[in-house]
C-alpha positions in Angstrom: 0.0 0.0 0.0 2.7 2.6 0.8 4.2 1.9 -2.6 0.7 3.1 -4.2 0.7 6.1 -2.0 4.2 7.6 -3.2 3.3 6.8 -7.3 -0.4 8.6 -6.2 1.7 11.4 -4.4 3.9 11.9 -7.5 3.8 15.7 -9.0 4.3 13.9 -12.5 1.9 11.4 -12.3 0.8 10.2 -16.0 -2.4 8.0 -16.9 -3.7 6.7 -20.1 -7.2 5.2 -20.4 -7.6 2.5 -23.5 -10.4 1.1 -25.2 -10.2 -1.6 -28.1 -12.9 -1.2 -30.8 -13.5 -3.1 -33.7 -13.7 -1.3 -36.9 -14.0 -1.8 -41.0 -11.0 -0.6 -42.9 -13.0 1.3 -45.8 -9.9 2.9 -47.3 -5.8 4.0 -46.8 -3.2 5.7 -48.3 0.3 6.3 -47.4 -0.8 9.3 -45.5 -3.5 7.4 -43.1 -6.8 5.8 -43.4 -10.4 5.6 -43.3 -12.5 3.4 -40.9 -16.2 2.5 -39.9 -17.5 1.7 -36.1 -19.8 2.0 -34.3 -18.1 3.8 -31.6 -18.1 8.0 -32.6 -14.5 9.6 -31.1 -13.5 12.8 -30.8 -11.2 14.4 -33.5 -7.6 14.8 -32.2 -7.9 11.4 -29.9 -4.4 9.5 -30.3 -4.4 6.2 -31.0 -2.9 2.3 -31.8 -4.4 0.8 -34.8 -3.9 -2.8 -35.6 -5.0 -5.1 -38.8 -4.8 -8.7 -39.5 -4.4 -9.7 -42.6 -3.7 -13.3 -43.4 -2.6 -14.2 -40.2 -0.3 -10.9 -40.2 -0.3 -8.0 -38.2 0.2 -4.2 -39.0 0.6 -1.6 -36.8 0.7 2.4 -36.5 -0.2 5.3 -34.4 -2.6 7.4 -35.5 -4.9 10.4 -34.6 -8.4 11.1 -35.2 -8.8 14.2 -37.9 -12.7 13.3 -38.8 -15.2 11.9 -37.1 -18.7 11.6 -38.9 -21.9 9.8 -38.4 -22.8 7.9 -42.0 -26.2 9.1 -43.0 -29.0 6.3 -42.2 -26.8 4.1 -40.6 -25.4 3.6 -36.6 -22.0 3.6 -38.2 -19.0 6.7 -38.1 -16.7 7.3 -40.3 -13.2 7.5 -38.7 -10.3 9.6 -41.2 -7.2 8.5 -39.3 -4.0 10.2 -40.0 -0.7 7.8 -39.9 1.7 9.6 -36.8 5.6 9.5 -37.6 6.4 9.0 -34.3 8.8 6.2 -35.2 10.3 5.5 -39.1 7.7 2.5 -40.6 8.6 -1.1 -39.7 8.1 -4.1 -41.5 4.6 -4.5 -40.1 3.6 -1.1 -40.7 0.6 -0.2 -42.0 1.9 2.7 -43.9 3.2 0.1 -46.0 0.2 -1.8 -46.6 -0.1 -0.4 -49.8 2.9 -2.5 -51.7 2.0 -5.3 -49.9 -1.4 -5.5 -51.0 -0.6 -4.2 -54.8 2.3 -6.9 -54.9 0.1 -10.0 -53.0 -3.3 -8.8 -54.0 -4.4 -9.5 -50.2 -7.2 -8.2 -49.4 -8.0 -6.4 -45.7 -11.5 -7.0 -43.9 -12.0 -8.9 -40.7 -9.8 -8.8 -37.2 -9.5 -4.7 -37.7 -9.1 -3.1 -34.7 -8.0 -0.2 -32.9 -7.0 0.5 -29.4 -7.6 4.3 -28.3 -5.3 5.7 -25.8 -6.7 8.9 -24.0 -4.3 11.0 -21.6 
């Protein structure tokens, strides 16, 4: 218990909340991408975004620039922008695109993205 105390008692205390939500890649680029949930977000959240495809999985940081409701539907569109904290690894989705032009795989299921808050 004392050891909780002196982190609580700390002047530079940092906390991150996360939530994982499952989303639909509608579209990407080199720059970002574009998903659908169910789950609306405000623009400027921070995020991890993760996709399977084939039994592979790519990851990036991204942030939340659009958030919109699609018209009749319970669904949001989601415009994620790609964050260059870190130069693209080899799972990276920034390099999705080469991947799927040279293997023709194709994304859709086990898309999900885990939202950090600070």
């Amino acid at each position: 218990m004392d050891a909780i105390r002196f982190i609580l008692r700390s002047n530079d205390l940092v906390a991150v909340l996360g939530r994982e939500i499952p989303v639909r890649l509608v579209n990407f680029s080199e720059s970002g991408c574009l998903v659908a949930t169910t789950s609306a977000l405000y623009e400027g959240a921070i995020a991890s975004v993760r996709l399977d495809l084939d039994g592979i999985e790519y990851t990036d940081h991204v942030r939340v620039v659009r958030c919109a409701r699609i018209e009749g539907s319970s669904e949001y569109h989601l415009a994620l922008e790609f964050l260059w904290t870190t130069a693209p690894g080899e799972r990276s989705m920034r390099r999705l695109r080469t991947i799927l032009q040279a293997g023709g795989v194709t994304a859709g299921q086990g898309t999900a993205i885990r939202f950090a808050k600070s």
